[in-house]
N, C-alpha and C positions, 0 to 999 in steps of 0.2 A: 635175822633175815638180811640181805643184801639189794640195795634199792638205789638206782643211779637218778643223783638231782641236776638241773640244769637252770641254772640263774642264781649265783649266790650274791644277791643282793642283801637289802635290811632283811627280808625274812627267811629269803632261801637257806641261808648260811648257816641261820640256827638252828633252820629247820632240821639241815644237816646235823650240826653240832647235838640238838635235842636227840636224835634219832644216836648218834653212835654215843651220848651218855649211857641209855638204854641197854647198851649191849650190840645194838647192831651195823652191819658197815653198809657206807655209802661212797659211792663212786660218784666225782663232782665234774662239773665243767661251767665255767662261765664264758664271754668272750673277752673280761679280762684277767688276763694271767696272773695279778698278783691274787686274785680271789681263789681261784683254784691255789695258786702256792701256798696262801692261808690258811685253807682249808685240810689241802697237803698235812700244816705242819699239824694241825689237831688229829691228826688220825685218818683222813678219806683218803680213800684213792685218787690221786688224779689223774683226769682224760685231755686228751689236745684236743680231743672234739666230738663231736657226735657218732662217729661211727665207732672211734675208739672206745668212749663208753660203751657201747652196744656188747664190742668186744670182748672188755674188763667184765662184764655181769657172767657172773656164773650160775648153772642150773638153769629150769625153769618152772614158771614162768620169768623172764624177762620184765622188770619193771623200770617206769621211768617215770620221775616225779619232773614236771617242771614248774619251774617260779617266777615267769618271764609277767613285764605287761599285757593286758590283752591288746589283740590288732594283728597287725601283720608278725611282730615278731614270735606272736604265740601258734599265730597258722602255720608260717614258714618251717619252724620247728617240727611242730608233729607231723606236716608234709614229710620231711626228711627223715623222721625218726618209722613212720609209716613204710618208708621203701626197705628200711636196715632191719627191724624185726621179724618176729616168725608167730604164726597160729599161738592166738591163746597167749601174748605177752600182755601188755596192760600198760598202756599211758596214761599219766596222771594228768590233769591241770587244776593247777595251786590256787593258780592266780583268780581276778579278777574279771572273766569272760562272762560276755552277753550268754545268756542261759538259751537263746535261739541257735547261736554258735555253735552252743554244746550239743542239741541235736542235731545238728545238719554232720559235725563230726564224727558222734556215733555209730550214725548211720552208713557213712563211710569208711570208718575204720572197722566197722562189724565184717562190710563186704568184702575185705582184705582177712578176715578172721582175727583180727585185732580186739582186745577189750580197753573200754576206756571210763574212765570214772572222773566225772567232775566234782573236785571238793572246795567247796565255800571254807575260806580260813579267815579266824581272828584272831588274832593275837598282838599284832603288829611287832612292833621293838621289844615287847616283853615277854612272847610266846616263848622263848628260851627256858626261861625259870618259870612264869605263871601256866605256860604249856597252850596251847592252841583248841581252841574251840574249832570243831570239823564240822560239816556238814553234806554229806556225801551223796551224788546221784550217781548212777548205773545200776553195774550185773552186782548181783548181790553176791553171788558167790565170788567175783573180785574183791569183793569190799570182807566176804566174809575168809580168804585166803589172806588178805591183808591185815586182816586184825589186829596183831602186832606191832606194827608198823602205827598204824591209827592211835592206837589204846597208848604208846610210847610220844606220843604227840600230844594226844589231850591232858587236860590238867588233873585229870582223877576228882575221886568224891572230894577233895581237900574237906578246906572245913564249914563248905557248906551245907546247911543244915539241909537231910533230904525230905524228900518231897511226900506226904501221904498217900496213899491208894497208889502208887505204882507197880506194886508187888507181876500186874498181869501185862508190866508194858517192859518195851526192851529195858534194860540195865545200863545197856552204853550210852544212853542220853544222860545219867546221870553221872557219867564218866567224862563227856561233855565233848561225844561224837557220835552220830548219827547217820544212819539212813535214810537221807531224806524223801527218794522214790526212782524212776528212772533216771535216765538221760537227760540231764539241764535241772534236774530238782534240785542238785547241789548248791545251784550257782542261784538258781531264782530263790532258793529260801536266805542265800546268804544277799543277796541284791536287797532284797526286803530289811533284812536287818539291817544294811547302810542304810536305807531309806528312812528308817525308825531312829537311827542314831543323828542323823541328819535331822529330825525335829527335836530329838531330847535336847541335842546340843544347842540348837537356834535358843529353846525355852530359856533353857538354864543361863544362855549369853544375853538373851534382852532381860531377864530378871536382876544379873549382876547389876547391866546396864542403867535399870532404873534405880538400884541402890545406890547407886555412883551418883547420878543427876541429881539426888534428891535434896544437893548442896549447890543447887543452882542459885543464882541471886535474882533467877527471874520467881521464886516462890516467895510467899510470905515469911518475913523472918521467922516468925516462931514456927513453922511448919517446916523449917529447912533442919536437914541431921547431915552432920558430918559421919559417915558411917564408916567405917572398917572393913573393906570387902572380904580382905582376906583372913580377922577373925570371923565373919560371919560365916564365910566358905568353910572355916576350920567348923564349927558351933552344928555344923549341918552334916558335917559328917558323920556325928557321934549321937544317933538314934534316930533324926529326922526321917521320914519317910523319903527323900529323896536324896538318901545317901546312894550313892555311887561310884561306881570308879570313873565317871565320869568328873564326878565332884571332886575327885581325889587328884586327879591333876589338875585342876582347875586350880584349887585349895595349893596345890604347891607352888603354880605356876603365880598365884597373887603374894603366896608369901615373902618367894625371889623379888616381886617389883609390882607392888602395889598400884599402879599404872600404864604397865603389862608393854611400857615403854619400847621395849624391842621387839613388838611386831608391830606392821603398819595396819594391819585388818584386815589384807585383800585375801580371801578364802576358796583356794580353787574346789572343784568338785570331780570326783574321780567316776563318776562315768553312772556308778549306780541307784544314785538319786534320781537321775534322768529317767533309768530304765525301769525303776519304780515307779514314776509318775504314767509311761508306757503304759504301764501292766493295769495300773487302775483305771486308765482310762479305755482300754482292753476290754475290764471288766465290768464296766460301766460301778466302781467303787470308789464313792468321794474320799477323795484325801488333802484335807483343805493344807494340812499344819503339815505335811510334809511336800505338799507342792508349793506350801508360803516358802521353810526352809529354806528350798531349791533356788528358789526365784531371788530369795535373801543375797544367796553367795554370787549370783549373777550380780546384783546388785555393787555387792561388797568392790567388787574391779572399778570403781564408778567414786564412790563415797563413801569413807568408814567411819565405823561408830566404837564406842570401848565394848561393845557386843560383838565386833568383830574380832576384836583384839583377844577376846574372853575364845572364841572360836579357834582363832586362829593357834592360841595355847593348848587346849587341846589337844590339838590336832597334830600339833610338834610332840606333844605328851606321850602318845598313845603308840602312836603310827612314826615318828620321827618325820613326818610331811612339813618340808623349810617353804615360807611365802614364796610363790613367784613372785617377782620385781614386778610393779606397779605398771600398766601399759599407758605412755601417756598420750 
């Protein structure tokens, strides 16, 4: 299939690159040149800009992925991408949008005769090879025309062990993309999942944390252990019940530097933690450990701790996200 992407940043690019591994071609644009030239040299098309993509897609329907931040620059776009399409094309968004955004778009790109699908993606810097976790709101029949497209993105059964009793539920969840429901389902079940990630991570950085302190000289001498963070990070990977790929950059990130020296702690928050804490207070659903999280990383701009430091690896691990400079 042929599908024009727009934003080739850390994810777009691969997204791209994943997609014509697969077999299929992508028509690119970003707003800087040497990205599209790069893109260029692996195989895509490149566009000088929005209309010319439009132009480059052949057949229909007309699809357009985009990978931009959420805000203005992801409105602006589908605004203009909205005037150049025709009945029945299909605008993607990749990115990170408020899931209320995503229906108030829908609703307006339907009235134009446009379809549009919000997809929640994970994968971050690794999505390439490990493949991307999708999560998809809209018309089902976009989602079910696209399938190729999706199914070339996510990571496959690999070699995780499947799941019992599923035989009567969809198959593509175990393929590890999804229908999540209408308009904004995509992006609200992926919001959730930062929101979730966002406590696992806080846990696991004040648990390093107290490993670390527990060679403070304010405890009783025989009560103080010089520990090892990062064989204990290694020791937990292999059967503990809290192995994860969480643990696993963590685990790397202490074997490079045991005092995790080059980050300073300050831990920004990308928007969805926020709109998690929204949602539960929406729905009158206490969520103490992921509104502690949240409140944690506000903190973190203020005062860091080596829980922060443990965060902040992470977060460069996973996602490629470098600290913002300390505000003084």
């Amino acid at each position: 299939m042929q599908i024009g992407v727009v934003g080739l940043g850390r994810m777009g690019a691969n997204i791209s690159r994943r997609l014509m591994r697969a077999g299929h071609s992508t028509v690119v644009w970003d707003a800087n040149p040497a990205s599209v030239q790069g893109l260029g040299s692996d195989g895509a098309i490149p566009a000088s800009g929005l209309a010319d993509m439009v132009a480059k897609l052949t057949g229909a329907p007309k699809t357009i992925w985009i990978m931009l931040p959420h805000g203005k620059i992801t409105e602006d776009t589908i605004a203009q991408l909205a005037g150049m399409m025709g009945p029945g094309d299909i605008i993607i968004d990749g990115g990170n949008t408020y899931y209320k955004d995503d229906v108030r778009r829908g609703r307006e790109l339907a009235a134009k005769g446009l379809r549009y699908l919000d997809v929640g993606t994970s994968g971050g810097v690794w999505g390439l090879e490990r493949g991307y976790c999708l999560m998809i709101g809209g018309d089902k029949a976009a989602l079910d025309h696209l399938d190729p497209i999706f199914k070339a993105l996510a990571p496959g059964l690999g070699s995780i062990e499947r799941t019992g009793g599923r035989e009567h539920l969809d198959s593509r969840a175990e393929q590890g993309y999804i229908h999540a429901g209408p308009v904004g389902a995509g992006h609200f079940v992926k919001m959730i999942h930062n929101g979730i990630e966002y406590g696992m991570m806080q846990a696991m950085a004040e648990g390093f944390d107290i490993l670390k302190g527990r060679a403070s000289a304010k405890l009783p001498e025989g009560e103080r252990y010089d520990l090892n963070t990062a064989d204990i990070a290694e020791v937990w990977r292999r059967g503990s019940v809290v192995t994860s790929w969480l643990l696993d950059l963590t685990a790397a990130a202490l074997a490079r530097d045991e005092q995790l020296s080059s980050f300073s702690g300050v831990v920004e928050d990308s928007g969805e933690g926020r709109w998690t804490i929204e949602a539960a207070i929406e729905e009158a659903v206490p969520a103490e450990v992921l509104a502690a999280s949240l409140f944690t990383r506000f903190r973190s701009r203020q005062d860091h701790t080596f829980a922060e430091k443990v965060l902040s690896a992470m977060r460069l691990g996973f996602g490629g996200h470098v600290e913002a400079p300390k505000k003084e």
